[in-house]
C-alpha positions, 0 to 999 in steps of 0.5 A, a space after each residue: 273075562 271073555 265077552 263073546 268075541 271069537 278069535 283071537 280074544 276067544 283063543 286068549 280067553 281059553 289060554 288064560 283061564 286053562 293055565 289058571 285050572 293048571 296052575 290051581 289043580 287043587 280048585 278044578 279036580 273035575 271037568 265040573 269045576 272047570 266049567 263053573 269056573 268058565 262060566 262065572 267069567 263070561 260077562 254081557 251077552 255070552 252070561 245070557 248063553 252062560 244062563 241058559 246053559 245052566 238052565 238046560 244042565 244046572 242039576 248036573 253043573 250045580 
């Protein structure tokens, strides 16, 4: 889960979660999938960021 923290932290994050969609290719056939993917592990202040996102471009996300 990544909290906000840039960095190091945001760089483990985006690691982690990009050897999950490569290891999973059958779960994330879409740059779609990637993205609801990213956005349910964003937890405390980045889930506030993550909302008003999905907001702005739920029709196309959801």
């Amino acid at each position: 889960r990544f909290n906000g923290t840039r960095g190091p932290a945001a760089q483990a994050f985006l690691q982690q979660t990009g050897l999950y969609c490569l290891a999973h290719p059958d779960q994330f056939s879409d740059d779609r999938r990637k993205i609801i993917f990213m956005l349910t592990n964003l937890p405390g202040d980045a889930t506030k960021w993550a909302q008003l996102l999905n907001q702005r471009c739920g029709a196309e996300l959801i």
